[in-house]
C-alpha positions in Angstrom: 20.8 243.3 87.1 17.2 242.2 86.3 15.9 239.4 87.9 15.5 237.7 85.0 18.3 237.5 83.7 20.4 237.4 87.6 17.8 233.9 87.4 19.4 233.0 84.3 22.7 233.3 85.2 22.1 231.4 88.4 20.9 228.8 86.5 23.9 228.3 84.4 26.0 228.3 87.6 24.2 225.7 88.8 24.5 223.8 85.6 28.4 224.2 85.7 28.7 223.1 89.1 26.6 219.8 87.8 28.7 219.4 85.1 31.6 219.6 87.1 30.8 217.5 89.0 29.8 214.4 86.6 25.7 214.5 86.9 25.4 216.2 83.9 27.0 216.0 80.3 27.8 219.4 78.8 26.0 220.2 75.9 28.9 221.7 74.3 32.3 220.9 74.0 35.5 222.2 72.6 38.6 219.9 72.7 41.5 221.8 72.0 44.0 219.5 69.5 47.7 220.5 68.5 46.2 222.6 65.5 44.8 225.7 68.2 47.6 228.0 68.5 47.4 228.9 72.2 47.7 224.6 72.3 51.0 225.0 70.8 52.2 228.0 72.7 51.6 225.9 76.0 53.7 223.1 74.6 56.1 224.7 73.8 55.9 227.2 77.1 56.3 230.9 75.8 54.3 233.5 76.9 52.1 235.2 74.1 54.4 238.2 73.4 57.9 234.8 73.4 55.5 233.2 70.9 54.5 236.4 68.6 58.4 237.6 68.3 59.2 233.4 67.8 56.8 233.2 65.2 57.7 236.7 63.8 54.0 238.2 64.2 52.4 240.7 66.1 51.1 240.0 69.5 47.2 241.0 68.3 48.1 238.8 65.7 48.2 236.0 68.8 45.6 237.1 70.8 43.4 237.2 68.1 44.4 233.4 67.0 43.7 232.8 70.6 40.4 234.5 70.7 39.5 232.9 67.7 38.9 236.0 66.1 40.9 235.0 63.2 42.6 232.1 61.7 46.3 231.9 61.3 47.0 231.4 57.2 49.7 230.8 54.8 53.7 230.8 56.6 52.2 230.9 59.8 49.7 228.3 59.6 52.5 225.8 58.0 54.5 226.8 61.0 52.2 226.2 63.3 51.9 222.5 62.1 55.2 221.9 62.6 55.3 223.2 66.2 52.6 220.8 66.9 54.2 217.8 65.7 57.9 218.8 67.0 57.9 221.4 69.3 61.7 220.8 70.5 62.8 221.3 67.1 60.8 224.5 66.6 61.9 226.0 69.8 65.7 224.7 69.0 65.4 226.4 65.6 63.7 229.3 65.9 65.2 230.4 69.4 68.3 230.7 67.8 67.3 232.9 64.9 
């Protein structure tokens, strides 16, 4: 590694552990709300590959919803929704099918 960027590096370490610790603010933030999917899979506590057959898509399809690679659309986003709001009903439901 170059020193320049092994400085760099050790820099943001150093930042993180301030952070961390409540001396300095982040300067970005991601809140994770009902709507992510990987949000809704810990609810409702399936793995990825219990969530991909529950939801009746492909476990790229997941990861990739979890990577934020791509957005989930149409049945599945309107599913999705629903799992937020009442998980116990989606997992009584859907388990079942």
């Amino acid at each position: 590694m170059k020193n320049a960027a092994f400085k760099e590096l050790m820099q943001s370490v150093a930042e993180m552990k301030s952070i961390r610790a409540g001396r300095l603010a982040p300067t970005r933030q991601v809140d994770l709300t009902p709507k992510h999917p990987r949000a809704i899979r810990a609810q409702l506590g399936y793995t990825q590959e219990e969530f991909a057959a529950l939801l009746g898509v492909g476990l790229g399809t997941v990861r990739h919803w979890e990577q934020g690679d791509r957005q989930p659309t149409g049945a599945a986003k309107a599913l999705l929704r629903v799992a937020a709001r009442h998980p116990s009903v989606v997992r009584e439901s859907l388990a079942q099918a």
